[in-house]
PLY file of the C-alpha trace (Angstrom):
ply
format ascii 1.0
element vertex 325
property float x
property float y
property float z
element edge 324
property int vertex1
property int vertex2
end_header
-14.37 -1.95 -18.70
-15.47 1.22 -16.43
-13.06 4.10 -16.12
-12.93 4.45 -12.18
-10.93 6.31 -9.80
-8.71 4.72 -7.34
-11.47 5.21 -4.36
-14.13 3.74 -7.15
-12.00 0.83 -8.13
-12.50 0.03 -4.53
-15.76 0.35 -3.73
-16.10 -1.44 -6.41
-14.37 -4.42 -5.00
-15.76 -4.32 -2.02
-19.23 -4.34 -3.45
-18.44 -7.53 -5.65
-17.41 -9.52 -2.22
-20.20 -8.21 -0.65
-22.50 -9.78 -2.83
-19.41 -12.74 -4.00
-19.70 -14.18 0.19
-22.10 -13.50 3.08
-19.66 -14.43 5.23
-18.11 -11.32 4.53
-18.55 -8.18 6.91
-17.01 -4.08 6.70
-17.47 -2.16 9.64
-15.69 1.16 10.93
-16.23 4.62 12.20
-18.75 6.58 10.13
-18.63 3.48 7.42
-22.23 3.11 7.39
-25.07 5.64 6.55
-22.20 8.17 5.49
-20.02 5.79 3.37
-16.74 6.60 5.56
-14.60 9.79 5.38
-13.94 9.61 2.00
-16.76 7.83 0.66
-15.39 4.68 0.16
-17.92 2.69 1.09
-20.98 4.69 0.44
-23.92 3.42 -0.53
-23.15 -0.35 0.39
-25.02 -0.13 3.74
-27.90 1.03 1.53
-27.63 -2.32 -0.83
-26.28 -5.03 1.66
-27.81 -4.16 4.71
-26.72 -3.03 8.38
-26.12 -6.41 8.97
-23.21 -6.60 6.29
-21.95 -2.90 6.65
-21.94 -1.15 9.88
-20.74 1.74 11.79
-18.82 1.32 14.95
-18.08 3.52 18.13
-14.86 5.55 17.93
-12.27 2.91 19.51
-10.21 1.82 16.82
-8.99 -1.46 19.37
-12.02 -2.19 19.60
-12.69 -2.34 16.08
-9.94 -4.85 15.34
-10.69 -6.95 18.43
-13.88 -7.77 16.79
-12.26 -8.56 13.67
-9.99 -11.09 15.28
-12.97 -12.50 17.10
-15.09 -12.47 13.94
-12.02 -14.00 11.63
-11.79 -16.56 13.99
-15.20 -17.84 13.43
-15.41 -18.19 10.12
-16.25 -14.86 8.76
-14.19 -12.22 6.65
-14.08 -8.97 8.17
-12.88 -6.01 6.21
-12.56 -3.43 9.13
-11.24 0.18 8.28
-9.07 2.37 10.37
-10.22 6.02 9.38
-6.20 6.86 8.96
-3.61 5.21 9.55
-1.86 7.43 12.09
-4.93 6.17 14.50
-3.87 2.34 13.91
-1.82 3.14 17.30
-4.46 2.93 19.29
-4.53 -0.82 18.00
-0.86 -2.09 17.67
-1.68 -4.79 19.55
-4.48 -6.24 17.33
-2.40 -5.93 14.59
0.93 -7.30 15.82
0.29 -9.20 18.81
-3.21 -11.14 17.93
-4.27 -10.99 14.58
-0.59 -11.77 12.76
-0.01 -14.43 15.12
-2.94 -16.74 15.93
-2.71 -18.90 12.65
1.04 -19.27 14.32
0.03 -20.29 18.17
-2.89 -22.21 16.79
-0.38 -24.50 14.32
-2.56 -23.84 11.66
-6.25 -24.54 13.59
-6.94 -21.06 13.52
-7.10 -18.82 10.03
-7.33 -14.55 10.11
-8.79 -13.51 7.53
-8.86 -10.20 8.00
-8.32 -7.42 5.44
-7.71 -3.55 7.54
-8.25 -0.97 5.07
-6.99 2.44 5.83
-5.96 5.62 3.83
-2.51 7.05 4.42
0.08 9.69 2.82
0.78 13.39 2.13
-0.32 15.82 -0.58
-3.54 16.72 0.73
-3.04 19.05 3.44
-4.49 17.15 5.97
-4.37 17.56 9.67
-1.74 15.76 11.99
-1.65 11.86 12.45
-3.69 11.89 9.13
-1.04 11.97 6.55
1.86 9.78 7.90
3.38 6.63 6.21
3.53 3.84 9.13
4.65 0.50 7.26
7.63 0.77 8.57
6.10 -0.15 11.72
3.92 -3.22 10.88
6.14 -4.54 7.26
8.81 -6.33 9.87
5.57 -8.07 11.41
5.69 -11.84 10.48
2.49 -13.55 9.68
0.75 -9.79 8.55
0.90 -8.48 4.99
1.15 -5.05 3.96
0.19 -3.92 0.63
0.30 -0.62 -0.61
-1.39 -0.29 -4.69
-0.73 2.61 -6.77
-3.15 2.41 -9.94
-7.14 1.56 -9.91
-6.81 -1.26 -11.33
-4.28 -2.84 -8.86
-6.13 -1.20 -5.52
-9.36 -2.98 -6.77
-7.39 -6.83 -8.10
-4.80 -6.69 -4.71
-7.86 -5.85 -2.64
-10.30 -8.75 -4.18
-7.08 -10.93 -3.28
-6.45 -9.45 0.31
-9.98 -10.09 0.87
-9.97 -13.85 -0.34
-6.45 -14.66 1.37
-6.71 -16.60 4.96
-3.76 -14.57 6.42
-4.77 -10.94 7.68
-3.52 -8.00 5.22
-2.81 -4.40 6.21
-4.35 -2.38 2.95
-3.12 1.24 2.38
-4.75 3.03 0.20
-2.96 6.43 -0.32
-5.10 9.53 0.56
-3.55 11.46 -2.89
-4.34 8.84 -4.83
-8.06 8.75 -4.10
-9.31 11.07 -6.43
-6.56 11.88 -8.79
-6.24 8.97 -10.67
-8.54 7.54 -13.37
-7.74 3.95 -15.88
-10.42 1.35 -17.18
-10.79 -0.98 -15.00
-12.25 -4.23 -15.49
-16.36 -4.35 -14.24
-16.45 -8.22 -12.37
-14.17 -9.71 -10.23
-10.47 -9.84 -10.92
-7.37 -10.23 -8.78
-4.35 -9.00 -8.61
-1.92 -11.57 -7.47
-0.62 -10.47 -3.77
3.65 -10.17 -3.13
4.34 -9.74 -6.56
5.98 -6.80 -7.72
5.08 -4.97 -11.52
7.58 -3.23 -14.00
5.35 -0.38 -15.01
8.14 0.86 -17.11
10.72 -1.13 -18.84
14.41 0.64 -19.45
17.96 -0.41 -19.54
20.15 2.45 -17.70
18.76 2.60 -14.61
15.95 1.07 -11.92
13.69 2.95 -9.87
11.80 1.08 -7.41
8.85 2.75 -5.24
5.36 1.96 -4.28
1.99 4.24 -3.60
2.21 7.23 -4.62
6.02 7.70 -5.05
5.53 5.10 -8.39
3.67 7.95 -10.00
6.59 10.13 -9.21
8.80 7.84 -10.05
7.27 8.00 -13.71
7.64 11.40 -13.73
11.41 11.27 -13.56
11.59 8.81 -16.11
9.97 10.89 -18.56
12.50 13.69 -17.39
15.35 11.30 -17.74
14.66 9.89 -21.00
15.04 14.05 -21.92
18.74 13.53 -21.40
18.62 9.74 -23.74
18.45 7.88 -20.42
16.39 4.59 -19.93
14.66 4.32 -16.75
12.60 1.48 -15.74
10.14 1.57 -12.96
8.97 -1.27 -10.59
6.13 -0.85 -8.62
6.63 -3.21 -5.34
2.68 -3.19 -4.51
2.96 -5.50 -1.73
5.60 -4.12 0.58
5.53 -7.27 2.98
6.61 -9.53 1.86
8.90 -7.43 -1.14
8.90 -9.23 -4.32
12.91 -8.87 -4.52
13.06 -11.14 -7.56
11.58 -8.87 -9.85
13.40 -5.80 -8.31
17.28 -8.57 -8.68
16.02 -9.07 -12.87
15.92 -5.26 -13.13
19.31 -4.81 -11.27
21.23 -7.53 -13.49
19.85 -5.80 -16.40
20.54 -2.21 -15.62
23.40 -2.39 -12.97
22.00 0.91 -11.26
19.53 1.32 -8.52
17.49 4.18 -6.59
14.83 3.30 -4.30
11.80 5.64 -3.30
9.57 5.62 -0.16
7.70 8.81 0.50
7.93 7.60 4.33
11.09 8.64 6.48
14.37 6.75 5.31
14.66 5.30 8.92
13.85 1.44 8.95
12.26 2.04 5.60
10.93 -0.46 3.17
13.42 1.04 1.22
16.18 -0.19 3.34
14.96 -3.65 2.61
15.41 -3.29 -0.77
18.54 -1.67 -0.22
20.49 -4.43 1.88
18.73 -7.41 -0.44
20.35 -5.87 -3.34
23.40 -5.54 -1.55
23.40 -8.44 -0.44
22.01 -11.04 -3.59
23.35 -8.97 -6.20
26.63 -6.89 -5.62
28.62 -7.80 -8.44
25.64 -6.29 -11.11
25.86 -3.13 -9.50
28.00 -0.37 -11.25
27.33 2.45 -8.77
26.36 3.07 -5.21
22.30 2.21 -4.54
20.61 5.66 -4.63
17.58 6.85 -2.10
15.19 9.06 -1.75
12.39 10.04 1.08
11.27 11.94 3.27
13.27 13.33 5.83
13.79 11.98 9.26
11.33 14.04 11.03
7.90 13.99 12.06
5.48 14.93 9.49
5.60 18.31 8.33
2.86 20.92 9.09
-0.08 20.95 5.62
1.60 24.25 4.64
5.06 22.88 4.06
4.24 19.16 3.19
5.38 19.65 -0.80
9.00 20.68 0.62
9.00 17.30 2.59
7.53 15.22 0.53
9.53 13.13 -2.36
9.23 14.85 -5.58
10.15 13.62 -9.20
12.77 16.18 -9.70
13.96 14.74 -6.49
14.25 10.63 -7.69
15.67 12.26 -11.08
18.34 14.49 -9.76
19.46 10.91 -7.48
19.51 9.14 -10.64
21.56 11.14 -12.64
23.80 11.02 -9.80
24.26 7.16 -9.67
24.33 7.37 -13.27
27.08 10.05 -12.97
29.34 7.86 -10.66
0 1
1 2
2 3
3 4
4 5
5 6
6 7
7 8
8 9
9 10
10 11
11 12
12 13
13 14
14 15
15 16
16 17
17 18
18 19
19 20
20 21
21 22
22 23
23 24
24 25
25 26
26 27
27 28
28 29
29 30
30 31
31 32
32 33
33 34
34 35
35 36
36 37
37 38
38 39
39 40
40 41
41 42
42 43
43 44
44 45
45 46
46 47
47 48
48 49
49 50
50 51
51 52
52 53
53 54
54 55
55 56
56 57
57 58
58 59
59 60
60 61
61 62
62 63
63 64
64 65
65 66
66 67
67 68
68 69
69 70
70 71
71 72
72 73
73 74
74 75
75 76
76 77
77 78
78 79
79 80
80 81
81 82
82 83
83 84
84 85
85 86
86 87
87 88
88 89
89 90
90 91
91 92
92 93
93 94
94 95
95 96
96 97
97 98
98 99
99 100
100 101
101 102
102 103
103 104
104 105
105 106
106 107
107 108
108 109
109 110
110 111
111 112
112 113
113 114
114 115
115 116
116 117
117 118
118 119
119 120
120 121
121 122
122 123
123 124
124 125
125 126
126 127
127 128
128 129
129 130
130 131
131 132
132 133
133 134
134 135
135 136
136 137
137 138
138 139
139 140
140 141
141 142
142 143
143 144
144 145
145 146
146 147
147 148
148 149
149 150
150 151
151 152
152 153
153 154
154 155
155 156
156 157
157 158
158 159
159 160
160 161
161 162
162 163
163 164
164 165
165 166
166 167
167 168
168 169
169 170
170 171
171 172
172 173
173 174
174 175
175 176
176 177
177 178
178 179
179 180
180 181
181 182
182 183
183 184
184 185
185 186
186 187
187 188
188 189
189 190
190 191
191 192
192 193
193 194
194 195
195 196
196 197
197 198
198 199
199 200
200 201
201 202
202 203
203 204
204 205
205 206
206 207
207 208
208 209
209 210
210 211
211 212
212 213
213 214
214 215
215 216
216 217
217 218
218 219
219 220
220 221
221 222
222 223
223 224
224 225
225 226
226 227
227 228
228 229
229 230
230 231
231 232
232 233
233 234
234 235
235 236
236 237
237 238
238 239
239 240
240 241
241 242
242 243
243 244
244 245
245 246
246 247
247 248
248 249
249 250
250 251
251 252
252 253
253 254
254 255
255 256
256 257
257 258
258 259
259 260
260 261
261 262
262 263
263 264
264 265
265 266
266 267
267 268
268 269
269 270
270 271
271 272
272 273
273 274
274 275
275 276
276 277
277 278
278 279
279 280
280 281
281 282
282 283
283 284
284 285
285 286
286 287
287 288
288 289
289 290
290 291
291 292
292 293
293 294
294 295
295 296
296 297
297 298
298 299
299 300
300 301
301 302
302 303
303 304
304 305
305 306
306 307
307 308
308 309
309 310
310 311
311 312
312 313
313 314
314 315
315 316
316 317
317 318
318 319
319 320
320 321
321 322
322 323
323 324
């Protein structure tokens, strides 16, 4: 066991494949002699060669045409996407090609493909850089989407995103990077992919979130058990497919429900949750399903981000109204 970061815990895991496969390739704007924007991959050009790790020109379609090209042909590209607000300039890779050619090729045809890219609010970054876009690619059949909120699970889901034959979309949340630090195992692990984690157990009430927002979501639990009230806290982790098992055991169990997404409520994951609950498990329920996100507007401006962002006093003032009702 190391204690890493969140950013460390992957590097970490991409060194390990690195070294694990040869087949297995990370390329991306600035990835290479600098080690990417936020370091994530620095020193691995250094140790595995330009060959294995290597900058690209600024054209982020570009960057995941190769990957479908190179996924195709029996290699395992890792491309990152600098943030995610830039994966627009690739939509189609994403939805059109890569999560569709094990599909039109009835099976001839594997992508595996793993597009890393940081995402999320709290760090007072510039437009485009801080926006939540699952909502955009989690309705995408054939394409995961998987969003970690500890070390320990960025570094296990990524080993498994990595090794998995069907392309993954891998956030890694930009808050998260640096603030977070748990032992983490030193070899390779994994994380099992599109299966949720109760990171809290309680009786009262659920609170389901992913990312960031699970941290959060912590936070009010603490807060609520103040007032002799029994949270318990799923982490989703992989947002597509949802693991709504897990999320149904917690809802027979507690009969009360608020869901968190620090993206806009709009065609949220969130909503997901929301009408498979309501529609697998209505009778458990004892209140209304609670939510919580941003609001349904475009990102705000760095100096106003903490007033649109989901807070914990947010998720525990919802609670305490569903558990009010």
């Amino acid at each position: 066991m190391t204690t890493r970061s969140y950013i460390q815990a992957i590097t970490d895991a991409l060194d390990l494949k690195l070294a694990d496969d040869e087949k297995t390739l990370i390329f991306g704007e600035d990835v290479g002699k600098n080690g990417g924007v936020f370091r994530a991959t620095q020193g691995l050009q250094d140790k595995h060669g330009t060959d294995r790790v290597f900058d690209t020109p600024l054209a982020e379609s570009g960057i995941l045409g190769l990957a479908i090209g190179l996924g195709a042909t029996g290699w395992r590209p890792i491309p990152e996407i600098q943030f995610m607000g830039f994966t627009f300039e690739a939509v189609d890779s994403l939805v059109g090609q890569m999560s569709r050619n094990r599909f039109r090729t009835a099976g001839a045809l594997t992508q595996p493909i793993t597009v890393r890219t940081p995402y999320g609010g709290g760090t007072h970054t510039a437009e485009l850089h801080s926006d939540s876009l699952e909502h955009l690619f989690t309705g995408v059949p054939g394409l995961r989407v998987v969003a970690p909120a500890t070390a320990y699970d960025a570094k296990g889901l990524l080993i498994s995103a990595i090794e998995s034959n069907d392309p993954v979309l891998f956030m890694e949340h930009l808050k998260l990077y640096r603030s977070i630090k748990e032992d983490v195992p030193d070899g390779i692990y994994r994380v099992p992919l599109d299966t949720a984690n109760v990171v809290r157990e309680g009786t009262d009430i659920t609170l389901v979130a992913y990312g960031a927002q699970v941290h959060e979501a912590l936070k009010a639990a603490e807060a609520l058990a103040q007032d002799k009230v029994s949270a318990e806290v799923i982490d989703l982790r992989t947002i597509s497919p949802i693991d709504t098992d897990t999320v149904f055991a917690s809802v027979d169990k507690t009969g009360r429900l608020v869901v968190v997404q620090e993206a806009q409520k709009m065609a949220g994951v969130g909503a997901h949750v929301v009408s498979a609950v309501a529609e697998n498990r209505i009778l458990s329920l004892e209140a209304p399903i609670g939510r919580v996100s941003a609001p349904d507007s475009v990102y705000a401006f760095a100096a106003d981000e903490h007033a649109w962002l989901p807070n914990a006093d947010g998720i525990a003032a919802k609670a305490r109204e569903i558990l009010s009702y």
